[in-house]
PDB file of N, CA, C and O in Angstrom:
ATOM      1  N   UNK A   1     113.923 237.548  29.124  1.00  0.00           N
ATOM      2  CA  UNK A   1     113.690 238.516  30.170  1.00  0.00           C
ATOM      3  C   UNK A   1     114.245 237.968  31.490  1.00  0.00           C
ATOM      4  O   UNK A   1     114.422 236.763  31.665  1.00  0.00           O
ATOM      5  N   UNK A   2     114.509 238.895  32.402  1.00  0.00           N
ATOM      6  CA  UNK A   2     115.752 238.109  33.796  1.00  0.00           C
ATOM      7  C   UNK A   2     114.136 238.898  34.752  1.00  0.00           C
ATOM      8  O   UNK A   2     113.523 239.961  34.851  1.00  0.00           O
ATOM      9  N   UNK A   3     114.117 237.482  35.256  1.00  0.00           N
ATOM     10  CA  UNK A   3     112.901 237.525  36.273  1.00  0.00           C
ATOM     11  C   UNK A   3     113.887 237.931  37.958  1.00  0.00           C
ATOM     12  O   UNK A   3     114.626 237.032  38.361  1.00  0.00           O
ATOM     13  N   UNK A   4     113.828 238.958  38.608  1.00  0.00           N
ATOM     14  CA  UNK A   4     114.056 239.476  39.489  1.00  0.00           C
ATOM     15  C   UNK A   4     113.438 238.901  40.792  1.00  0.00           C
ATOM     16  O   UNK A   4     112.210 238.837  40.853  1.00  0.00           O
ATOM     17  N   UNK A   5     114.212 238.464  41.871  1.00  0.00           N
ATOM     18  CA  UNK A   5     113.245 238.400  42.951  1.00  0.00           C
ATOM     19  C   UNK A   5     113.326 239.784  43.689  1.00  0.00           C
ATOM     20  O   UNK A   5     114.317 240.503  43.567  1.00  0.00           O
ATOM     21  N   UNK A   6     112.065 240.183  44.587  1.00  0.00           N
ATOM     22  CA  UNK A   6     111.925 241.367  45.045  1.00  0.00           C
ATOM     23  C   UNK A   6     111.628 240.911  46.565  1.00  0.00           C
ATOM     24  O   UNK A   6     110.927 239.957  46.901  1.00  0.00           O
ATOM     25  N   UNK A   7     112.448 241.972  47.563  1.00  0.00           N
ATOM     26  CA  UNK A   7     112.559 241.854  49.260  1.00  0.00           C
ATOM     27  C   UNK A   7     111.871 243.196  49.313  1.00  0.00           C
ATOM     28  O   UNK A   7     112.243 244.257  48.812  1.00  0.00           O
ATOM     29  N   UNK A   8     110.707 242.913  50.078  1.00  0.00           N
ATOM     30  CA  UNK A   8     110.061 244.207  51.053  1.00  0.00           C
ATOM     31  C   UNK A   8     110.756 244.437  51.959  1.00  0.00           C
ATOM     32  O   UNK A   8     111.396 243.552  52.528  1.00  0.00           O
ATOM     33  N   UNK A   9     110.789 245.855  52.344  1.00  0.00           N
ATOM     34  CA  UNK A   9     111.625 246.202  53.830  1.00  0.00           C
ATOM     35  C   UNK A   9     110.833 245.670  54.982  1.00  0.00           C
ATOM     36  O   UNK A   9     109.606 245.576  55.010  1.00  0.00           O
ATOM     37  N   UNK A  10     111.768 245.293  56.041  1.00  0.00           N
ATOM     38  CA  UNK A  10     111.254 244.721  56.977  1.00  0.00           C
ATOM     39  C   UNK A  10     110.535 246.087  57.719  1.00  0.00           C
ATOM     40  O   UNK A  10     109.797 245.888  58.683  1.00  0.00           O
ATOM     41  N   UNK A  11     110.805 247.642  57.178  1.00  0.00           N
ATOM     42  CA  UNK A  11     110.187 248.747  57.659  1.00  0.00           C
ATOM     43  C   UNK A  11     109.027 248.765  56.952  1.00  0.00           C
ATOM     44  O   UNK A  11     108.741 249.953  57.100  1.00  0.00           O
ATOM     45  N   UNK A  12     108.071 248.267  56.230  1.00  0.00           N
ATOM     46  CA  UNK A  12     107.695 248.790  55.493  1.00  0.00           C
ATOM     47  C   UNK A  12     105.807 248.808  56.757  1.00  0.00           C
ATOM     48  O   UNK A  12     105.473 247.964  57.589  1.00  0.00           O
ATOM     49  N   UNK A  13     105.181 249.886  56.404  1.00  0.00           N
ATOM     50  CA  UNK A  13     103.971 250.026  57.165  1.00  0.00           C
ATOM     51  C   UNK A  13     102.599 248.973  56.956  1.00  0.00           C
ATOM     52  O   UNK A  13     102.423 248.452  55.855  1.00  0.00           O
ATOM     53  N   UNK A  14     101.807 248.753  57.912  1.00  0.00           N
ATOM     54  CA  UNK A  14     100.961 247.776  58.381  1.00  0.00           C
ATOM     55  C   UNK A  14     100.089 247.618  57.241  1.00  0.00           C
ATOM     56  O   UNK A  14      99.229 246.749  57.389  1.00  0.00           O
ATOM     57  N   UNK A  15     100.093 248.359  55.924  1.00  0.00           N
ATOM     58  CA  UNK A  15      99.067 247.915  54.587  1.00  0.00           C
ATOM     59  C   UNK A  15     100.194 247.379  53.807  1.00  0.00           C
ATOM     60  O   UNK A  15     100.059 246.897  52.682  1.00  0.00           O
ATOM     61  N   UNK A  16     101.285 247.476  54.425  1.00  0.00           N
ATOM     62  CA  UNK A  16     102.531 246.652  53.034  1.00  0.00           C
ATOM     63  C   UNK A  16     102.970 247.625  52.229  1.00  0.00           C
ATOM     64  O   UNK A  16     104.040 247.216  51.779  1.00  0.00           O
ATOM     65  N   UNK A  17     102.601 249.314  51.542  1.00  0.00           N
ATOM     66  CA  UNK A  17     103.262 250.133  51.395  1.00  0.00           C
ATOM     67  C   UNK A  17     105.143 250.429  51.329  1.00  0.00           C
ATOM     68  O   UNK A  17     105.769 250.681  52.359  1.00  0.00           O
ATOM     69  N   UNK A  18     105.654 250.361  50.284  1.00  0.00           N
ATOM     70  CA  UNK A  18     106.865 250.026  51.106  1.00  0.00           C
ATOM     71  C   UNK A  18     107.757 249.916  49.482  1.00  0.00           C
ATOM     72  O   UNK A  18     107.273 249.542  48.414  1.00  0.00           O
ATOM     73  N   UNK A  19     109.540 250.493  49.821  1.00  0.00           N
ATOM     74  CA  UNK A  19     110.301 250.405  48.833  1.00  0.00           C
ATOM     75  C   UNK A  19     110.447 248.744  48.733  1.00  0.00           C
ATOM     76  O   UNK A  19     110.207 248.074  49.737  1.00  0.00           O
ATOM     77  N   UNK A  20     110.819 248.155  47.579  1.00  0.00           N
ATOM     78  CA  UNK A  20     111.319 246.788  47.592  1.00  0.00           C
ATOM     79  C   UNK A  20     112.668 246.560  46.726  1.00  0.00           C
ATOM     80  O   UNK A  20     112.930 247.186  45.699  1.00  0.00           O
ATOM     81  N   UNK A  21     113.321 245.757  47.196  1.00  0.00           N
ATOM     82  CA  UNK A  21     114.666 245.588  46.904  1.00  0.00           C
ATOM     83  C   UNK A  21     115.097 244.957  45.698  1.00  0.00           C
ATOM     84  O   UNK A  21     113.989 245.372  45.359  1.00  0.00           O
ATOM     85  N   UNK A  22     115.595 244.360  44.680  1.00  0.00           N
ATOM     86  CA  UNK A  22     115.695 242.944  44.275  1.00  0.00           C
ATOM     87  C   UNK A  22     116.842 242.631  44.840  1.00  0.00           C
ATOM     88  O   UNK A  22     117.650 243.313  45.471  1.00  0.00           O
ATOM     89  N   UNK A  23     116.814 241.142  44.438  1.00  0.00           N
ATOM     90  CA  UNK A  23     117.676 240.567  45.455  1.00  0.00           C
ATOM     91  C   UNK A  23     119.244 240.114  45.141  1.00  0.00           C
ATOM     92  O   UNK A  23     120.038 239.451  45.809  1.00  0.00           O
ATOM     93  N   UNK A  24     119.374 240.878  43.589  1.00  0.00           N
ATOM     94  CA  UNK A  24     120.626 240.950  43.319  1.00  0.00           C
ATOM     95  C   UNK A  24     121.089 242.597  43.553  1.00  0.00           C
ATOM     96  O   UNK A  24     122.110 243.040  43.025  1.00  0.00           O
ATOM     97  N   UNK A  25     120.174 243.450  44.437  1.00  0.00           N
ATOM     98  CA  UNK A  25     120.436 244.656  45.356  1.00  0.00           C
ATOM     99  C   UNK A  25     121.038 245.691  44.425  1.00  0.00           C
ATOM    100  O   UNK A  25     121.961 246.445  44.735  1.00  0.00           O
ATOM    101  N   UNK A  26     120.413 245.651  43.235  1.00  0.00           N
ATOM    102  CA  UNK A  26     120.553 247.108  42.384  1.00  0.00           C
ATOM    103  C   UNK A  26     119.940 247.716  41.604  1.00  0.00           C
ATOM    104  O   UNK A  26     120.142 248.352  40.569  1.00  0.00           O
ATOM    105  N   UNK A  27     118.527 247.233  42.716  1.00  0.00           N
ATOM    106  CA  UNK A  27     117.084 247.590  41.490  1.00  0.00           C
ATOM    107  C   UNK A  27     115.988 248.486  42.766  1.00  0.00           C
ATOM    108  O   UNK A  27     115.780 247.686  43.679  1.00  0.00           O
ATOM    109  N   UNK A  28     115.392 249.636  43.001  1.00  0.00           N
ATOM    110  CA  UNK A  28     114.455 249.633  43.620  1.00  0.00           C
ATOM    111  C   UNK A  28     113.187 249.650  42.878  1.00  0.00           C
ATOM    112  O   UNK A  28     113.006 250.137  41.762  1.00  0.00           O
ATOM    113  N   UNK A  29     112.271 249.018  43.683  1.00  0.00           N
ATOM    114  CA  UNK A  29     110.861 249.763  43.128  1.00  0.00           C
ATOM    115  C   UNK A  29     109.561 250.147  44.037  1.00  0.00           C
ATOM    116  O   UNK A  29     109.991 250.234  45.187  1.00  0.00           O
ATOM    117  N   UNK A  30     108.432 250.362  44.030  1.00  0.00           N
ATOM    118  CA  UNK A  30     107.648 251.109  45.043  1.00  0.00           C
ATOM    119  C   UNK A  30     106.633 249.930  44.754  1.00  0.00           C
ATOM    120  O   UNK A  30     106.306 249.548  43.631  1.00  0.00           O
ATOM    121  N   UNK A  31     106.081 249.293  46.262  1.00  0.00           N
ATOM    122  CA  UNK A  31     105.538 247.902  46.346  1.00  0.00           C
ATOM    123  C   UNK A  31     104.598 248.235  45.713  1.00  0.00           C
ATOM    124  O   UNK A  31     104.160 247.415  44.907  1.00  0.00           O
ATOM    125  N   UNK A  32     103.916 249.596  45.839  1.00  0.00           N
ATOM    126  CA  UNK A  32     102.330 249.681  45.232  1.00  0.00           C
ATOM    127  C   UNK A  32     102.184 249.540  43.640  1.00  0.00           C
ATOM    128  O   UNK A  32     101.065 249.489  43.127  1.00  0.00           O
ATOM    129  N   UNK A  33     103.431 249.475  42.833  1.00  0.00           N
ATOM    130  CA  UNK A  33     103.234 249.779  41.437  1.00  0.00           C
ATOM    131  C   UNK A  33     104.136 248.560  41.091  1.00  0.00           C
ATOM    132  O   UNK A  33     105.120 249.008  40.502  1.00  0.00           O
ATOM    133  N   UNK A  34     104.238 246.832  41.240  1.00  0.00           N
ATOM    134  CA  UNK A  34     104.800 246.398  40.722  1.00  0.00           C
ATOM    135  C   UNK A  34     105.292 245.848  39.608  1.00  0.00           C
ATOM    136  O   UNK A  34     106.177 245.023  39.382  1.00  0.00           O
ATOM    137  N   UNK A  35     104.320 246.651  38.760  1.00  0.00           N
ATOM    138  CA  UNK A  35     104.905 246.067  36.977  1.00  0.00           C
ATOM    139  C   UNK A  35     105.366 247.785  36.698  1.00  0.00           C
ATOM    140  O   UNK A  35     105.653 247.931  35.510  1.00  0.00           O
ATOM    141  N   UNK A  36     105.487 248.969  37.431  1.00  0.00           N
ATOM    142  CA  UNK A  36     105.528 250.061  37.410  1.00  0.00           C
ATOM    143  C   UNK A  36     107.663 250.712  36.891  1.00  0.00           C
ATOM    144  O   UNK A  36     108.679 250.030  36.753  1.00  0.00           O
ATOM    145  N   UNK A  37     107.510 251.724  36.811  1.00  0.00           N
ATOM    146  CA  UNK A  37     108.980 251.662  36.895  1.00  0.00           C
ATOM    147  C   UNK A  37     110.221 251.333  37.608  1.00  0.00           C
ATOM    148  O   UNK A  37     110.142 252.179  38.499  1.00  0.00           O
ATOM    149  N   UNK A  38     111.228 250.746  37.824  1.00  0.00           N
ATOM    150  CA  UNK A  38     112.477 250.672  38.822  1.00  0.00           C
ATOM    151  C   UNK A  38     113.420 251.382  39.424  1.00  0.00           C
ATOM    152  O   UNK A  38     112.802 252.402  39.731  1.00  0.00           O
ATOM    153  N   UNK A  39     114.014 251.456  39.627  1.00  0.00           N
ATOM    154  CA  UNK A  39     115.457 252.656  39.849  1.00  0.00           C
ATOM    155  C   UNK A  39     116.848 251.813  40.336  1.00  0.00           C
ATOM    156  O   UNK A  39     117.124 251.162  41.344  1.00  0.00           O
ATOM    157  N   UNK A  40     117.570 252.159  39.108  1.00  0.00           N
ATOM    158  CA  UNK A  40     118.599 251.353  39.700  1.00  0.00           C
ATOM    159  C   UNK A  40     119.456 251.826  40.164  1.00  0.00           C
ATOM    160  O   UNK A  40     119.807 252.833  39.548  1.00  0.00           O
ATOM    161  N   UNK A  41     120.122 251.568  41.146  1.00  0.00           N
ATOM    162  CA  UNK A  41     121.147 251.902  42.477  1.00  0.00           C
ATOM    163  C   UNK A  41     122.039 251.485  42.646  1.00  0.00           C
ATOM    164  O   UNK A  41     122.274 250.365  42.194  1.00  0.00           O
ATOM    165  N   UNK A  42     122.930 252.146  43.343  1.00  0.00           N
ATOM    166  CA  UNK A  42     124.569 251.737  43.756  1.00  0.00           C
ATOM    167  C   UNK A  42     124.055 251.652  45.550  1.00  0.00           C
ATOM    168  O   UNK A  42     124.202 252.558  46.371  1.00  0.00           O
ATOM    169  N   UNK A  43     123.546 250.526  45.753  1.00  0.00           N
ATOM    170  CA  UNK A  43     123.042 250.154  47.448  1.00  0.00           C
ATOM    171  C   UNK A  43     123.840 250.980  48.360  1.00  0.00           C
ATOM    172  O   UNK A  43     123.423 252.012  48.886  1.00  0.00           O
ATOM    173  N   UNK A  44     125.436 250.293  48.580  1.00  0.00           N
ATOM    174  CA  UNK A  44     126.155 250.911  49.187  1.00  0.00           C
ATOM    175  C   UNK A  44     125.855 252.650  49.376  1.00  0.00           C
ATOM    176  O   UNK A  44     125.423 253.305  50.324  1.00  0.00           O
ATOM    177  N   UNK A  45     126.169 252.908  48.422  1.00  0.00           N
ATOM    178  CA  UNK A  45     126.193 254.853  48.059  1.00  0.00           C
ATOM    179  C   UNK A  45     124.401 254.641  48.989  1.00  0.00           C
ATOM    180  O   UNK A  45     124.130 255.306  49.988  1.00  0.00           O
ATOM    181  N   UNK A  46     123.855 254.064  48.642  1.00  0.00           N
ATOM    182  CA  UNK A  46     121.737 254.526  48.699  1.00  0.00           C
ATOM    183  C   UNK A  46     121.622 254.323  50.650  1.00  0.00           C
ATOM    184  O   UNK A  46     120.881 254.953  51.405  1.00  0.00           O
ATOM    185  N   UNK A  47     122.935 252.912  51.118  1.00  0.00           N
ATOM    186  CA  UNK A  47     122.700 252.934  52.256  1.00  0.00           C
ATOM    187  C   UNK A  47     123.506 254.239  53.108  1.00  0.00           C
ATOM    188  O   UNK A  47     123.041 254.950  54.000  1.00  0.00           O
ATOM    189  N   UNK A  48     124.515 254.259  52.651  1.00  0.00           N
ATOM    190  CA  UNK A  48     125.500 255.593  53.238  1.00  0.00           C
ATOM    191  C   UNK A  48     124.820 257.111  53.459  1.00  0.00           C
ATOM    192  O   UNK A  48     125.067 257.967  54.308  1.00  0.00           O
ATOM    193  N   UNK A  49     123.937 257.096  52.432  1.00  0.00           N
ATOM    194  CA  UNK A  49     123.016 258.748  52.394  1.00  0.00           C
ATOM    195  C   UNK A  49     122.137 258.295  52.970  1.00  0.00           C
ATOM    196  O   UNK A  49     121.832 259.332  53.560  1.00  0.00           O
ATOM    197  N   UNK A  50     121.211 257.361  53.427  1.00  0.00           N
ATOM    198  CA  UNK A  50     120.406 256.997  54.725  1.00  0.00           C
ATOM    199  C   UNK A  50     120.823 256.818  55.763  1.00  0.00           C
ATOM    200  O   UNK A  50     120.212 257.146  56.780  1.00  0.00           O
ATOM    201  N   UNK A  51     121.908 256.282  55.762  1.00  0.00           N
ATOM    202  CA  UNK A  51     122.506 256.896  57.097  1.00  0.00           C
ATOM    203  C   UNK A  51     123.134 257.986  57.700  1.00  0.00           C
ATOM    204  O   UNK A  51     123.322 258.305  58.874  1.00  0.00           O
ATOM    205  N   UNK A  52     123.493 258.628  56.306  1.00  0.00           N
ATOM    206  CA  UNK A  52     123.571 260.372  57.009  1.00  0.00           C
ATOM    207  C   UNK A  52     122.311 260.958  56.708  1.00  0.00           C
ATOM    208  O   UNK A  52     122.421 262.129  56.345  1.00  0.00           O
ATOM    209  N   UNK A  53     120.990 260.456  56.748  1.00  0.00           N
ATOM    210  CA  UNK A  53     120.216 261.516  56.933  1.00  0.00           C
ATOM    211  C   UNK A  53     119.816 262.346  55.379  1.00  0.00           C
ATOM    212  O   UNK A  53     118.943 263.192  55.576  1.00  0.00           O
ATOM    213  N   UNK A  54     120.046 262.308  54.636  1.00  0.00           N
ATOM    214  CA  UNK A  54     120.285 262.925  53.327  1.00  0.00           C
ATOM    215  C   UNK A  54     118.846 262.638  52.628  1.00  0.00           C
ATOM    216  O   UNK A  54     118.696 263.079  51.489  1.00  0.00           O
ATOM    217  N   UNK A  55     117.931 262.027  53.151  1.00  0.00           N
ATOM    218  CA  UNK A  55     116.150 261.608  52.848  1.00  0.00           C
ATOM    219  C   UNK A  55     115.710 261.588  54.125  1.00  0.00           C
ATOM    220  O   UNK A  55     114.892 260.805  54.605  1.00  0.00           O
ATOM    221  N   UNK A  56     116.390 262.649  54.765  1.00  0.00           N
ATOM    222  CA  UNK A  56     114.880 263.114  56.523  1.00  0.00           C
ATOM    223  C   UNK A  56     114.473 264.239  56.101  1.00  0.00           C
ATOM    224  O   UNK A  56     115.338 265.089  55.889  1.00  0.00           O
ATOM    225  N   UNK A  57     113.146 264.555  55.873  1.00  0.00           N
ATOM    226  CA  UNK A  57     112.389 265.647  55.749  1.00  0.00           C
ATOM    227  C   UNK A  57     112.278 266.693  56.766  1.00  0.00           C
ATOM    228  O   UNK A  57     111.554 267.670  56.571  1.00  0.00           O
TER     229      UNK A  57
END
C-alpha cells in the first residue's frame, strides 16, 4: 500500500475543516473523513477553475 502524505490548506477554517492535498498533488480528500474516499485530480486544471471562479456559489 503507498502511504500518502496529506497538506491541509493553509485556508482551511478555525475547527480544521478543510480540503487536503497529498503531497505528490493528485489526490484530494475532505479533512473530516480521513480513511473516507479521495478524488483524484489534474491540480493544474483544479487550480485554473479556482481561479476563474468556476466553484463561487
Amino acid at each position: 500500500m503507498i502511504r500518502r502524505r496529506w497538506r491541509k490548506s493553509s485556508y482551511s477554517n478555525p475547527n480544521g475543516d478543510c480540503v487536503e492535498l497529498t503531497s505528490t498533488l493528485d489526490q484530494l480528500r475532505d479533512s473530516k473523513d480521513p480513511d473516507g474516499p479521495t478524488l483524484k485530480v489534474d491540480v493544474v486544471a483544479f487550480i485554473g477553475a479556482v481561479q476563474a471562479g468556476r466553484f463561487d456559489r
